[in-house]
C-alpha positions as CSV (number, residue, x, y, z in Angstrom):
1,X,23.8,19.9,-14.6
2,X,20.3,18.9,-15.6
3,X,18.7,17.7,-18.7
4,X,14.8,16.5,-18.1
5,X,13.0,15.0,-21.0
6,X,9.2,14.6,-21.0
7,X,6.3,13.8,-23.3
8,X,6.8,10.8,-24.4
9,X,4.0,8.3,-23.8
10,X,2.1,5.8,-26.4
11,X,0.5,6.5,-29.6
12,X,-0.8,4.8,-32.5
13,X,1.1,4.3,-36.0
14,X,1.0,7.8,-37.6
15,X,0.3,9.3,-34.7
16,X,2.5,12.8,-33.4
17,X,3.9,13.2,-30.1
18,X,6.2,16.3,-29.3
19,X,9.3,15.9,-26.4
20,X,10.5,18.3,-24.6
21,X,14.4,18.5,-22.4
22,X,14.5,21.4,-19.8
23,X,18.3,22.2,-19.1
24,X,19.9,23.8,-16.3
25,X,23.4,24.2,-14.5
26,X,25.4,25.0,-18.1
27,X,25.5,27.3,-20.2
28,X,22.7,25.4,-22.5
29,X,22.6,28.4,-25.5
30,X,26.5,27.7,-26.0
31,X,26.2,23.9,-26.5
32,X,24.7,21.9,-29.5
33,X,22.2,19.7,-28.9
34,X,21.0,16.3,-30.1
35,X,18.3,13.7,-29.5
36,X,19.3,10.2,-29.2
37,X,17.6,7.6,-28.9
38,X,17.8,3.4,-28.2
39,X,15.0,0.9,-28.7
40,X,14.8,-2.2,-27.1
41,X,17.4,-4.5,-27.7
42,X,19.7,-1.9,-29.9
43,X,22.0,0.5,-29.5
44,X,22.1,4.1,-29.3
45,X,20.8,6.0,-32.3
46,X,21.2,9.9,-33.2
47,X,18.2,10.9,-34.2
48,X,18.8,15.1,-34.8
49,X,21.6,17.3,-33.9
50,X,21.0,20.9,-33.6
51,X,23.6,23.9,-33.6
52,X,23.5,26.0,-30.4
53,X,22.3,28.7,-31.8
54,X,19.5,26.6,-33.7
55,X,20.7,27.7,-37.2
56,X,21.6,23.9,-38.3
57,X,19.8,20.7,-38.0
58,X,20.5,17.5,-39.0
59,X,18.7,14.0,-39.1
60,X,18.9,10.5,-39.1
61,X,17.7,9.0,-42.5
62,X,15.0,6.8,-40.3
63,X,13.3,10.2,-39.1
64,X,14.2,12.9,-41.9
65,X,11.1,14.3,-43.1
66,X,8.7,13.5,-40.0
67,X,10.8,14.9,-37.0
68,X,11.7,18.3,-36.1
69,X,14.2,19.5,-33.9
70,X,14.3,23.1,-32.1
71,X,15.2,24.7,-29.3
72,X,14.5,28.0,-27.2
73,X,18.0,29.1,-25.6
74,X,15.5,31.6,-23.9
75,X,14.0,29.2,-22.1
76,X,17.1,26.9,-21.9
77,X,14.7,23.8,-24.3
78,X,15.0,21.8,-26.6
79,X,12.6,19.7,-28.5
80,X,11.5,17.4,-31.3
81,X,8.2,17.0,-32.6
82,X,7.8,13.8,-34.2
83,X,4.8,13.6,-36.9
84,X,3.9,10.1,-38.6
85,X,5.2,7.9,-36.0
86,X,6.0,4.5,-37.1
87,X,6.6,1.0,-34.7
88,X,10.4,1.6,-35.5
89,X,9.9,4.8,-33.5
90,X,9.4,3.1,-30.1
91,X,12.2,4.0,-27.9
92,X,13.3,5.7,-25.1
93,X,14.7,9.4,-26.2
94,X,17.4,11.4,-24.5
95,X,18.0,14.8,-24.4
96,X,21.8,14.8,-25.1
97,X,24.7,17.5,-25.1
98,X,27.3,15.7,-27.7
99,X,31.3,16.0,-26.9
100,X,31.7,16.5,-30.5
101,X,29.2,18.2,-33.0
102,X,31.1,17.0,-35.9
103,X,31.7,13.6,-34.4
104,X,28.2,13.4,-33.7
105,X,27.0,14.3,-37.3
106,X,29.5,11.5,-38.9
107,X,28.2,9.0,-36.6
108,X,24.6,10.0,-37.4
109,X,25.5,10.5,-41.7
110,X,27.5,6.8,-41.4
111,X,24.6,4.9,-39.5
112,X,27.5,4.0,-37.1
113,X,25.6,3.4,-33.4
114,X,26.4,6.5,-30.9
115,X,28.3,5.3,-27.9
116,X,27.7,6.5,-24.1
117,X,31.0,7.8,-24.1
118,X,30.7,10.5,-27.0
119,X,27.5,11.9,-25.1
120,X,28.9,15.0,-22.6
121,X,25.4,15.1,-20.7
122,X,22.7,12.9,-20.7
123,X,18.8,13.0,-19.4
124,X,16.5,10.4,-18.1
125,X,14.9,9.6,-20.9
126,X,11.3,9.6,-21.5
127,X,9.6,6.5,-23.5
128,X,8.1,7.0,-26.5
129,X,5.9,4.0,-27.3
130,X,4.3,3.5,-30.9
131,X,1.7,0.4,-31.9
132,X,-0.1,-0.6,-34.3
């Protein structure tokens, strides 16, 4: 099982960057997906969620109107295009496969932290760096 993240890098306020995850090894068009993400010296943040069959998306009130999740289950991707980038943004973002949808969604809608252990599958990360 595989999830690998890539295109992060470092931008300027309001800039855009767009991430992409490439699964492999499950069945990736069956599972929902989210992006989480931690910034130095916090915890773990969901960001989006995103149904498996990419009918439902949901945000974080810190990224609702600038980021957009989506996926391809054709090409087994997922991705999140982030528009307006602030400092608050930096972080490094992971390609997660949640235990729980639901759990996921009342941890995002409560602004509770996510914890390591209610992610199923995790990437690498990729680094997502935003200055001013």
């Amino acid at each position: 099982i595989q999830l690998v993240e890539s295109g992060g890098g470092s931008v300027q306020v309001g800039g855009s960057l767009r991430l992409s995850c490439a699964a492999s090894g499950f069945a990736f068009s069956d599972m929902n997906m989210a992006w989480v993400r931690q910034a130095p010296g916090k915890g773990l943040e969901y960001v989006s969620t995103i149904t498996y069959g990419g009918d439902s998306t949901i945000y974080s009130d810190s990224v609702k109107g600038r980021f957009t999740v989506s996926r391809d289950n054709s090409k087994n991707s997922l991705y999140l295009q982030m528009n307006s980038l602030k400092t608050d943004d930096t972080a490094v973002y992971y390609c997660a496969a949640p235990r729980s949808h639901a759990a996921a969604i009342a941890t995002m809608t409560s602004r509770r932290p996510a914890q390591h252990s209610d992610i199923l599958y995790w990437g690498q990360g990729t680094q997502v760096t935003v200055s001013s």
